[in-house]
C-alpha positions as CSV (number, residue, x, y, z in Angstrom):
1,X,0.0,0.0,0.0
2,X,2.9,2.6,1.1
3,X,4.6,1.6,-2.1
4,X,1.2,2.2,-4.1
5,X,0.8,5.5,-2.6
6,X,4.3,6.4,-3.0
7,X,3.9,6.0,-6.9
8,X,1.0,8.0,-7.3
9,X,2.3,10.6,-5.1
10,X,5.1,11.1,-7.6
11,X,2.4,11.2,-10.5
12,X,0.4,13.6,-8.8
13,X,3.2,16.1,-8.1
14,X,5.7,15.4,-10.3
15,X,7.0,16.2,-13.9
16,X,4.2,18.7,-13.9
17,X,6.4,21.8,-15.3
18,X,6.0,20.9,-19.0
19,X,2.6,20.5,-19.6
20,X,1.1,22.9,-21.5
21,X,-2.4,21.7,-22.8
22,X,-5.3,24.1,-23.4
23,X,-8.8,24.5,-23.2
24,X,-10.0,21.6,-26.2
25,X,-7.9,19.0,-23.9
26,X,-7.2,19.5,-20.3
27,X,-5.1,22.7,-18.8
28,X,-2.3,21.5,-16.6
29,X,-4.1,22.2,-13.6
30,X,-6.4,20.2,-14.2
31,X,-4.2,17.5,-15.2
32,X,-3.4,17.5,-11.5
33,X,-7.0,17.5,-10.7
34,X,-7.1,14.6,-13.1
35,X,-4.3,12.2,-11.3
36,X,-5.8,13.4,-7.8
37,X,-8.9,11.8,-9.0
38,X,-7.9,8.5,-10.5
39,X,-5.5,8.0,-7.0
40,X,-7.9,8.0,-4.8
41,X,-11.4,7.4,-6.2
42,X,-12.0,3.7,-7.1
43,X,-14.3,3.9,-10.1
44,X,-12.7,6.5,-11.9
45,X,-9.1,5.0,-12.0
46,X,-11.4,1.3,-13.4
47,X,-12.1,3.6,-16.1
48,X,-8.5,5.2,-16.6
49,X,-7.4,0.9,-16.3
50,X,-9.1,-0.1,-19.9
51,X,-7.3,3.1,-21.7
52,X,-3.6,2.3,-20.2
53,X,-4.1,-1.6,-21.1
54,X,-4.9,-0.5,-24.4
55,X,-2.0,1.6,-24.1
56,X,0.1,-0.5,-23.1
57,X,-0.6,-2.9,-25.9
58,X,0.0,-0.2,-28.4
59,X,3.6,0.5,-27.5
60,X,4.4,-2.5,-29.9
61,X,1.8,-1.0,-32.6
62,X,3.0,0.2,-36.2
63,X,1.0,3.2,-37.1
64,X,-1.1,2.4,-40.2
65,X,-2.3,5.7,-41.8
66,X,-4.2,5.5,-44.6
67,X,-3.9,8.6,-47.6
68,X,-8.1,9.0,-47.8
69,X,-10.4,8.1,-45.2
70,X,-13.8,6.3,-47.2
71,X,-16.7,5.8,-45.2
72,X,-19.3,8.2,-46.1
73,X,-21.7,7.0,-48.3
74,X,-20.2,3.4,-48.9
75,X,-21.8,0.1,-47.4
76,X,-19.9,-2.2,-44.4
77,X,-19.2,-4.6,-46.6
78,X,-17.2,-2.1,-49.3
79,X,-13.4,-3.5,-49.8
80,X,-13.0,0.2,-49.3
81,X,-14.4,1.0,-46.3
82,X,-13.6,-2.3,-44.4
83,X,-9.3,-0.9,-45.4
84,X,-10.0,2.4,-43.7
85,X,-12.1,1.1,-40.6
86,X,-9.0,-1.3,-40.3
87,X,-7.0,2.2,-40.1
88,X,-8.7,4.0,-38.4
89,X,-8.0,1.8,-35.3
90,X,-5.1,3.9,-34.8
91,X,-7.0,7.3,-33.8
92,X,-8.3,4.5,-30.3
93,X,-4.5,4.0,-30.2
94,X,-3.5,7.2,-30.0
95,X,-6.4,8.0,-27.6
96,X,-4.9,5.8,-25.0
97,X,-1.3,6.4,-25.2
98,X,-1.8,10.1,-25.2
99,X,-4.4,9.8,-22.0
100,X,-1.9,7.6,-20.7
101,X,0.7,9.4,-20.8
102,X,-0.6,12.5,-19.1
103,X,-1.7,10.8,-16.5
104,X,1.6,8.4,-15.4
105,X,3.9,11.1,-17.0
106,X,6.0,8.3,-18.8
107,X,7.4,9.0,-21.6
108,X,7.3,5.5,-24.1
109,X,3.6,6.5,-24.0
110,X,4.0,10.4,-25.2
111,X,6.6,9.3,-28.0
112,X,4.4,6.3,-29.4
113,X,1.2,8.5,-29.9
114,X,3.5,11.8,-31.5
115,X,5.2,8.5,-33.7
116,X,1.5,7.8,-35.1
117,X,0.4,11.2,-35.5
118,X,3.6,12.3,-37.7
119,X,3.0,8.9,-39.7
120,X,-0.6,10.1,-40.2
121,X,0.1,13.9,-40.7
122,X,2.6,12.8,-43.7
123,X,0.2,10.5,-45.0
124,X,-3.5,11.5,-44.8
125,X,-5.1,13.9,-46.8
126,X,-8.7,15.4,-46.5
127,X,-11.1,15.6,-49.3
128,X,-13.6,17.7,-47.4
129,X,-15.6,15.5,-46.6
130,X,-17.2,16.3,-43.3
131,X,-18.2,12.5,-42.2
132,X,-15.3,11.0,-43.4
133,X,-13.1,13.6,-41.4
134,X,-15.2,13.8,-38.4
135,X,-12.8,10.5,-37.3
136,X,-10.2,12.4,-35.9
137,X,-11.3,14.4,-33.2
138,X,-9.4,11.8,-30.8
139,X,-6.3,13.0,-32.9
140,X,-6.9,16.8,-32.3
141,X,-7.6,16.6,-28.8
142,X,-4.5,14.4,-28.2
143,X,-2.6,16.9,-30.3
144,X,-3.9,19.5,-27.8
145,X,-2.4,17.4,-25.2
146,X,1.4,16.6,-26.8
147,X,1.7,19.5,-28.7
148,X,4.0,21.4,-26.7
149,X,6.6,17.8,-26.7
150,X,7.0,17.7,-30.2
151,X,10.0,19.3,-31.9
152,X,9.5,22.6,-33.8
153,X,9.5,20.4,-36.9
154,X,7.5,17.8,-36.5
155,X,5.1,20.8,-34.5
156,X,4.9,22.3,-38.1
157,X,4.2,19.0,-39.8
158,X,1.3,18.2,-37.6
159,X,-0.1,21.8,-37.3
160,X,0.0,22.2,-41.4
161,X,-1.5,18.9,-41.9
162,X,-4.6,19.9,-39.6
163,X,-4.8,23.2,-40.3
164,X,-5.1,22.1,-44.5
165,X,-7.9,19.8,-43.1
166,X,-9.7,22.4,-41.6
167,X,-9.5,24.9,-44.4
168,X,-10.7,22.1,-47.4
169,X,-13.6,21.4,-44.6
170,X,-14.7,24.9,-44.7
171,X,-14.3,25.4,-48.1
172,X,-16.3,22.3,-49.3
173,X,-19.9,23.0,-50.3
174,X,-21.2,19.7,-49.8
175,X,-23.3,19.0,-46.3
176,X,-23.6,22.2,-45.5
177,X,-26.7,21.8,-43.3
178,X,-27.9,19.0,-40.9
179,X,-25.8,16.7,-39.4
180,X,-22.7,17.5,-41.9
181,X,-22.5,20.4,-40.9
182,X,-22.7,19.9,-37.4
183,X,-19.5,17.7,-37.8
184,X,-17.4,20.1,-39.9
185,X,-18.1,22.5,-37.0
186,X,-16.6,20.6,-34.6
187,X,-13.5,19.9,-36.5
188,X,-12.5,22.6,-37.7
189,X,-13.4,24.4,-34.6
190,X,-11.3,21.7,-32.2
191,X,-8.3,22.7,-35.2
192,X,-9.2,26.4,-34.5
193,X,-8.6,26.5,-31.0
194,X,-5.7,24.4,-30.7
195,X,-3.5,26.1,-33.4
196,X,-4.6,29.3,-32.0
197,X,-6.0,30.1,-35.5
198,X,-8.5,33.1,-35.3
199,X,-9.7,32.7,-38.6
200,X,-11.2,29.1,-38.2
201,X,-12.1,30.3,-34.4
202,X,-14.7,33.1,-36.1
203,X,-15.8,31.1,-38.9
204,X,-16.9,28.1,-36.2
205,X,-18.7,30.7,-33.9
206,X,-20.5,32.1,-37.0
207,X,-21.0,28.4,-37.8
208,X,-22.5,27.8,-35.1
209,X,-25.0,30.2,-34.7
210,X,-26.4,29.6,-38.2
211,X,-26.6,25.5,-37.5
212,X,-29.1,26.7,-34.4
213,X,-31.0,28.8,-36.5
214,X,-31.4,26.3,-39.4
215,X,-31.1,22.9,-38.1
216,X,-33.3,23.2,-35.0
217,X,-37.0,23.4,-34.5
218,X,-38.2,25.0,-31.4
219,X,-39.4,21.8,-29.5
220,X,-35.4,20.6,-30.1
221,X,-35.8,18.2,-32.7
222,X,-33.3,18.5,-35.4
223,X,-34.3,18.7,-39.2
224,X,-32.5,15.6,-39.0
225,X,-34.9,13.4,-37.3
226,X,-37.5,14.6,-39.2
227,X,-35.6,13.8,-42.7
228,X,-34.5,10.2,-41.3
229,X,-36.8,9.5,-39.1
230,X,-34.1,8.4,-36.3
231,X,-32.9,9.2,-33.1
232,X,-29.7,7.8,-34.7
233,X,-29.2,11.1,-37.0
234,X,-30.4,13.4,-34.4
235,X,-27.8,12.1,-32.2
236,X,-25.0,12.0,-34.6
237,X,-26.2,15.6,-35.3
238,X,-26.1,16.9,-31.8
239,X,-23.2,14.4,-30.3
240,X,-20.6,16.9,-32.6
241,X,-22.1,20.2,-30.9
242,X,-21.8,19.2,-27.7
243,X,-17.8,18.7,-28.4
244,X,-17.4,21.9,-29.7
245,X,-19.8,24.0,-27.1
246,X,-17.6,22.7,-24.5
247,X,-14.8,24.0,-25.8
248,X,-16.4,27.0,-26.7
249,X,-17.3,27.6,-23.2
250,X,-13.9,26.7,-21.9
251,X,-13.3,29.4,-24.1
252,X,-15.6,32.1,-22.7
253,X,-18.8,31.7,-25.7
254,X,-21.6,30.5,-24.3
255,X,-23.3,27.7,-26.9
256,X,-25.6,25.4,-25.3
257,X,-28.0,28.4,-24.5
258,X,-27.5,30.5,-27.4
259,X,-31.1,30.6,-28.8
260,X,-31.6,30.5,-32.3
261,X,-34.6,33.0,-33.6
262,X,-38.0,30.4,-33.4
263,X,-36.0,29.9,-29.6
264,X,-34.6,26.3,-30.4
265,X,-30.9,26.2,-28.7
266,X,-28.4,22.9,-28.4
267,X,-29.6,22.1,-25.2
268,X,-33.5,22.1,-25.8
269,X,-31.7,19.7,-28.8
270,X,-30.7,17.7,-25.9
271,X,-34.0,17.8,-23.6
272,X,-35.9,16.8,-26.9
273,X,-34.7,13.1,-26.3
274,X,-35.5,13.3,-22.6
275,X,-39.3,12.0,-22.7
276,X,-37.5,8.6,-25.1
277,X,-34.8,8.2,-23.1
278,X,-36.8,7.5,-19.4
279,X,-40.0,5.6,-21.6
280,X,-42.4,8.3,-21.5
281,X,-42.1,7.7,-25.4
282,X,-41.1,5.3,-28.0
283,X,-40.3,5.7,-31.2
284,X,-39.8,2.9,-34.6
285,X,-36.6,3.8,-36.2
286,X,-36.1,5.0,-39.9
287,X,-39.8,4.0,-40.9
288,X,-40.6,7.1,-42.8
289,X,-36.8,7.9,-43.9
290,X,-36.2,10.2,-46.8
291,X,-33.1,9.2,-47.6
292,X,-32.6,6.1,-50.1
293,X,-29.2,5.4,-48.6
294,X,-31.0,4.3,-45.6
295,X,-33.2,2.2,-47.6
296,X,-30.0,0.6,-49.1
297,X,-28.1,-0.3,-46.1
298,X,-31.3,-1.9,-44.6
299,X,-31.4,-4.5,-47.8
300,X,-27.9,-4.9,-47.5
301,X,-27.8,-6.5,-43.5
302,X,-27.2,-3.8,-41.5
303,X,-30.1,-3.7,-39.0
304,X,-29.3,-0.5,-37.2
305,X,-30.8,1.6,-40.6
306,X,-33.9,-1.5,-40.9
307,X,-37.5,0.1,-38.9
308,X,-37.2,-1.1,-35.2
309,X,-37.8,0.3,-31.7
310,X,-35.1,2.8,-30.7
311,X,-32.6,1.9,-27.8
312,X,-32.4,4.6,-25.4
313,X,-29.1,2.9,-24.7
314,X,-28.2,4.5,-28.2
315,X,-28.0,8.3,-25.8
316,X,-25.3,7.4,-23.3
317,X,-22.8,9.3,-24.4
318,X,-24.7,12.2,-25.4
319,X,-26.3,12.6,-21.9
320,X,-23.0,12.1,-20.2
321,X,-21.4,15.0,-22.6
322,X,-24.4,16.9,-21.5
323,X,-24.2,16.2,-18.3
324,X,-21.1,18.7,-18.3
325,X,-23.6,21.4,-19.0
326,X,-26.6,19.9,-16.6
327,X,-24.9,17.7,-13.9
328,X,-28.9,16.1,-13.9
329,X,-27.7,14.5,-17.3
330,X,-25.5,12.4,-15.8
331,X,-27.3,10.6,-13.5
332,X,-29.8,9.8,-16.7
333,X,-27.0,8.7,-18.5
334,X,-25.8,6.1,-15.2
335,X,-29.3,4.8,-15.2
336,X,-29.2,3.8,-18.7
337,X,-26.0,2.6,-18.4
338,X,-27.1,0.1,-16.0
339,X,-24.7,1.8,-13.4
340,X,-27.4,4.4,-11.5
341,X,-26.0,6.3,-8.5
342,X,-22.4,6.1,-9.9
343,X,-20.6,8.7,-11.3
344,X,-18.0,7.2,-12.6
345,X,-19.2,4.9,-15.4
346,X,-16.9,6.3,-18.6
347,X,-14.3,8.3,-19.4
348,X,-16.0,11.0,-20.4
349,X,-17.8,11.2,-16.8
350,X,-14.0,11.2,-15.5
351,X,-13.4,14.2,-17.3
352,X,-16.4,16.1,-16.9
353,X,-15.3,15.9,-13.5
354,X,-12.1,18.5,-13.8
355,X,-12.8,20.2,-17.1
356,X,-13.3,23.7,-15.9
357,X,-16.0,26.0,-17.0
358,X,-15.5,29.4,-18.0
359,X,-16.3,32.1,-15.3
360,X,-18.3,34.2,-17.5
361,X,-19.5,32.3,-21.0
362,X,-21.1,34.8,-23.2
């Protein structure tokens, strides 16, 4: 036990000079906040355990970037799609070794993940496509994380290889409403704010404010459910927002209140799945979809897009990224998680935990 305590002790306090993270990742006190937590609270370290096994196992990982990510608009069983899922193990990987590493403060861990980002920044190239590219978000906050380890050159490498991403997102004029759009948000915003880049900054904020006004009606359904006729688009269109509005905040604008004009805002986007989630309602899945990719996917095996009751398990992580904004959200989340009354029950609980908000979001 002394020995045990001894260790954390010196992750806690020690080595704590260099890191430099901001707002889209963690801030270095709260990287203390962090390892003060996983030391002493049982449930919270369980969850830190699965990410440094991972870890752990990807030390002896080669990095396998792949030049175009293809999975927008191409069935599971594409040749094409099943290559770049196979890649796009390595944005897990670099998850975990870069969560690893801040909390133990090892180094093998900190030099594996900036290995597999350089061997994706000199590979991968974005075509603008706001699905396909909405994959790296574990990448960016991670880069937020390491950024200040790298060299100068291999800084530059990285920050011109995600700064090119976000500038083709921006510029491409497909998806530029409904859940699209909520996703090339949140990337190029995440970019934005960890290169410092003032430019993609406004243009996200702007963003932003014109996805509430056109992609929200004022009982919080998004035009999405309506189009697809699933909780499974109006999730994946409101899952993105809630990244970036928590960085936002953490960065003094206020976006899960701002009110579009019919008064629709991201959080009534949230409360609108509230009366599904605790049974008051059910609803049959992608019955009355518009969209004849859904169709096609259904006749081609995959379930999730045939007509079927909807899962309120299917809101657990959007409830516990909520629950950042409304603390309530997270004990909705633990209940459906099959874990109520704990508060521990993912990572992303963990962190809600010592992610500061801002004093005064606008």
């Amino acid at each position: 036990m002394l020995k045990k305590l001894f260790v954390w002790g010196a992750i806690l306090f020690g080595a704590t000079l260099g890191l430099h993270a901001g707002t889209v990742s963690l801030q270095p006190d709260e990287i203390v906040q962090l390892r003060a937590l996983l030391a002493t609270n049982p449930a919270a370290a369980k969850q830190f355990s699965s990410l440094q096994h991972e870890a752990t196992r990807a030390l002896n990982a080669v990095p396998d970037p792949i030049e175009k990510v293809i999975t927008e608009g191409h069935l599971d069983n594409d040749p094409l799609k099943i290559r770049t899922m196979e890649s796009l193990g390595d944005m897990d990987e670099i998850e975990a070794l870069t969560w690893t590493w801040v909390v133990t403060d090892e180094a093998r861990y900190a030099a594996k993940s900036r290995e597999f980002m350089l061997a994706w920044a000199k590979v991968n190239q974005s075509d603008g496509d706001a699905i396909n590219e909405t994959r790296f978000e574990p990448v960016i906050v991670a880069y937020d994380l390491l950024r200040p380890t790298f060299s100068e050159t291999d800084r530059r490498t990285v920050d011109d290889w995600l700064r090119n991403k976000a500038n083709v997102l921006w510029k491409d004029h497909r998806g530029l409403t409904e859940n699209w759009f909520s996703h090339r948000l949140k990337i190029v915003g995440l970019i934005g704010w960890t290169l410092g880049d003032q430019t993609l900054i406004a243009e996200t904020v702007d963003g932003f404010h014109r996805q509430i006004n056109s992609n929200f009606k004022p009982d919080g359904a998004s035009t999405d459910f309506y189009k697809r006729d699933a909780f499974h688009y109006h999730l994946y269109d409101v899952e993105p927002l809630l990244t970036l509005a928590r960085v936002a905040e953490r960065n003094g604008d206020n976006f899960f209140d701002y009110a579009g004009t019919n008064g629709a805002t991201l959080g009534s986007g949230v409360a609108f799945v509230v009366p599904y989630a605790i049974g008051e309602k059910t609803h049959l899945e992608f019955v009355n979809s518009k969209v004849s990719f859904d169709l096609k996917r259904a006749k081609n095996g995959q379930g999730e897009y045939r007509p079927h009751q909807w899962n309120p398990h299917e809101s657990i992580r959007m409830f516990s990224q909520a629950a950042w904004f409304r603390p309530e959200y997270g004990s909705l989340a633990a209940k459906l998680a099959g874990q109520p009354g704990e508060t521990f029950f993912n990572w992303q609980m963990v962190l809600n935990t010592v992610l500061r908000h801002a004093p005064e979001a606008k």
